[in-house]
C-alpha positions as a printed NumPy array, in Angstrom:
array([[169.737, 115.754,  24.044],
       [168.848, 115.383,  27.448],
       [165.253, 113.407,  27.638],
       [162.224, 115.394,  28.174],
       [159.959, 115.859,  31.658],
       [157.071, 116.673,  32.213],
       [156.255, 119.934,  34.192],
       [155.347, 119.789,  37.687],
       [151.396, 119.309,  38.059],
       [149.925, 122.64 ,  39.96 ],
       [147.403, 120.299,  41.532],
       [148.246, 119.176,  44.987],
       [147.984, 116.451,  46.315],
       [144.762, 116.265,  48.551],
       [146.463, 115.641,  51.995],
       [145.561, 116.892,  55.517],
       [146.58 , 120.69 ,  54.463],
       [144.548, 120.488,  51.462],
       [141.515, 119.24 ,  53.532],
       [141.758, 121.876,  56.292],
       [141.908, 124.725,  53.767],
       [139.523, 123.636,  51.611],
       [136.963, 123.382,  55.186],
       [138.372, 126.759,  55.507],
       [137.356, 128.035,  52.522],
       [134.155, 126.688,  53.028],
       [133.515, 128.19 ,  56.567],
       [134.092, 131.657,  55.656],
       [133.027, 132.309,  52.59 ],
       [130.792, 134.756,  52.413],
       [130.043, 134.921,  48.231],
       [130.441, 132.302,  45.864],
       [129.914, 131.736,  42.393],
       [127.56 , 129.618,  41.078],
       [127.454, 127.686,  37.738],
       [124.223, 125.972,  36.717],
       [122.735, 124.869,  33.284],
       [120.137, 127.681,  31.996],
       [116.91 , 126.1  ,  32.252],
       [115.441, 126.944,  28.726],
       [118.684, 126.78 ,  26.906],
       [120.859, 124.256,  28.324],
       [123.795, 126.436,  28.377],
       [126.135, 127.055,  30.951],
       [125.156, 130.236,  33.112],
       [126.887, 131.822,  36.305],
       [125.663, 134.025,  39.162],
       [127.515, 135.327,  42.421],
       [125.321, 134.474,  45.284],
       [125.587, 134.752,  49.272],
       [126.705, 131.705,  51.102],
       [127.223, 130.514,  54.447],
       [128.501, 127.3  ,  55.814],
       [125.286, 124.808,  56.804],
       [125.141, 123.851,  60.203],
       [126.567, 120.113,  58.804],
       [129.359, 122.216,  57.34 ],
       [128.137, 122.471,  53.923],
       [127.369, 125.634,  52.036],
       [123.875, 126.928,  52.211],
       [122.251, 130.088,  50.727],
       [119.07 , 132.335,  50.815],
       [117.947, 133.236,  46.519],
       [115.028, 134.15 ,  45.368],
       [112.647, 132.148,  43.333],
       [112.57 , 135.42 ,  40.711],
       [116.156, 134.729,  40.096],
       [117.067, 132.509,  36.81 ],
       [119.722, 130.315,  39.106],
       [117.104, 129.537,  40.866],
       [114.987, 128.556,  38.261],
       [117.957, 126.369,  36.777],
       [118.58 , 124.482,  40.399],
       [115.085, 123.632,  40.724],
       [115.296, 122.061,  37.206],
       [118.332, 120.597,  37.661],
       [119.759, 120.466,  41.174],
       [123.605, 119.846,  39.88 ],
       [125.649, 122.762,  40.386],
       [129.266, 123.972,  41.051],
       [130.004, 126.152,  43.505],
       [133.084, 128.55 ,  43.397],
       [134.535, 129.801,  46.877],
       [137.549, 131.894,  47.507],
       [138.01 , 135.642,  47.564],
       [141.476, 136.92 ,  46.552],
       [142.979, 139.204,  49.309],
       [145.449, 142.241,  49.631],
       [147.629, 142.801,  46.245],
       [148.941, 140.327,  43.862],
       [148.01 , 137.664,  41.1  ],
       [144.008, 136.774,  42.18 ],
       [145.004, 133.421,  40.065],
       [147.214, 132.665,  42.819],
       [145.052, 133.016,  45.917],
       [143.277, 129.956,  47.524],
       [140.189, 128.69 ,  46.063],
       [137.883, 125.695,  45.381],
       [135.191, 124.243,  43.425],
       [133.051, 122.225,  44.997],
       [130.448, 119.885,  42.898],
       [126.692, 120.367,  44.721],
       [123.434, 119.364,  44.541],
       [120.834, 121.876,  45.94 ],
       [118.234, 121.16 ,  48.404],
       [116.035, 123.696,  48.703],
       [114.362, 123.91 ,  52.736],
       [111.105, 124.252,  52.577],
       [109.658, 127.142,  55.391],
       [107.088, 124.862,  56.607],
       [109.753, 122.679,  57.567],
       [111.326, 121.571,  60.965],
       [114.542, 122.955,  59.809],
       [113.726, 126.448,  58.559],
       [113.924, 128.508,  61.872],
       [117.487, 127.112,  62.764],
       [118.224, 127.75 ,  59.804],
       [117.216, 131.156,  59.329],
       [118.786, 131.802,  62.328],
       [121.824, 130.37 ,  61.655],
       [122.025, 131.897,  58.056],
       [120.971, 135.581,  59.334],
       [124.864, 135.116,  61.789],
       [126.654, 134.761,  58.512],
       [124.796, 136.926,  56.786],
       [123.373, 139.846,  58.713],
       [122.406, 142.053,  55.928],
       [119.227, 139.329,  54.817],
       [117.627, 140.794,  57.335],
       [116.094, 143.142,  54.584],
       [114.745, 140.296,  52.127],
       [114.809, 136.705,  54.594],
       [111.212, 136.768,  55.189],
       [110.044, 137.904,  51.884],
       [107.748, 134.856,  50.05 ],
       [110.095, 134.319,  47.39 ],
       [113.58 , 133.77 ,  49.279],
       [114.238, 129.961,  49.994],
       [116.876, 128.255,  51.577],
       [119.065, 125.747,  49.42 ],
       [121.492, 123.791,  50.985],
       [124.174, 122.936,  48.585],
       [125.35 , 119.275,  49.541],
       [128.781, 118.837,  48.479]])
């Protein structure tokens, strides 16, 4: 009996490729999924929310303080952050991806920041037009 080997890992290993796509992934993403801890129960919860890539490269994102995900990030800053859309026709599974560990910092609009920012954000993501001003949308950068 021929001895036994272990299957291939399907992680790769992170090398100069891996970087670039993974900064790829990051610079145009346009939604994301993001996993916090429900603030009254503790239990995983996960919402698909806007991004665009931070000036300093990381993600960022405009959400509303009426929204639970906010309410869990402002408990509990720790997130993860889901980015990759699958494209054309085939197996989504097998489409690039990545899940990037963040902790949110939410930008106050008093703050020196918040007009670059706002600018910035409203390139990406034309359509906040509607709801950027409104007195319960925040910024939260989500520092990798």
């Amino acid at each position: 009996m021929p001895p036994q080997t272990d299957p291939p890992s399907p992680i790769r290993p992170t090398d100069d490729a891996a970087r670039s796509l993974g900064r790829g992934l990051i610079e145009n993403a346009r939604f994301g999924a993001l996993a916090v801890l429900h603030p009254d129960s503790g239990l995983p919860y996960v919402s698909r929310i806007a991004v665009a890539p931070a000036p300093c490269g990381h993600p960022m994102t405009l959400i509303s303080e009426l929204s639970l995900h906010t309410r869990a990030l402002l408990a509990e800053p720790r997130a993860a952050l889901l980015l990759g859309e699958p494209e054309g026709r085939g197996d989504p599974l097998t489409h690039p991806r990545i899940t990037l560990a963040v902790r949110a910092v939410f930008v106050r609009r008093d703050s020196a920041d918040h007009a670059a920012l706002r600018a910035h954000y409203l390139r990406h993501q034309p359509k906040a037009r509607l709801y950027v001003d409104f007195a319960d949308f925040a910024f939260a950068r989500l520092n990798v």
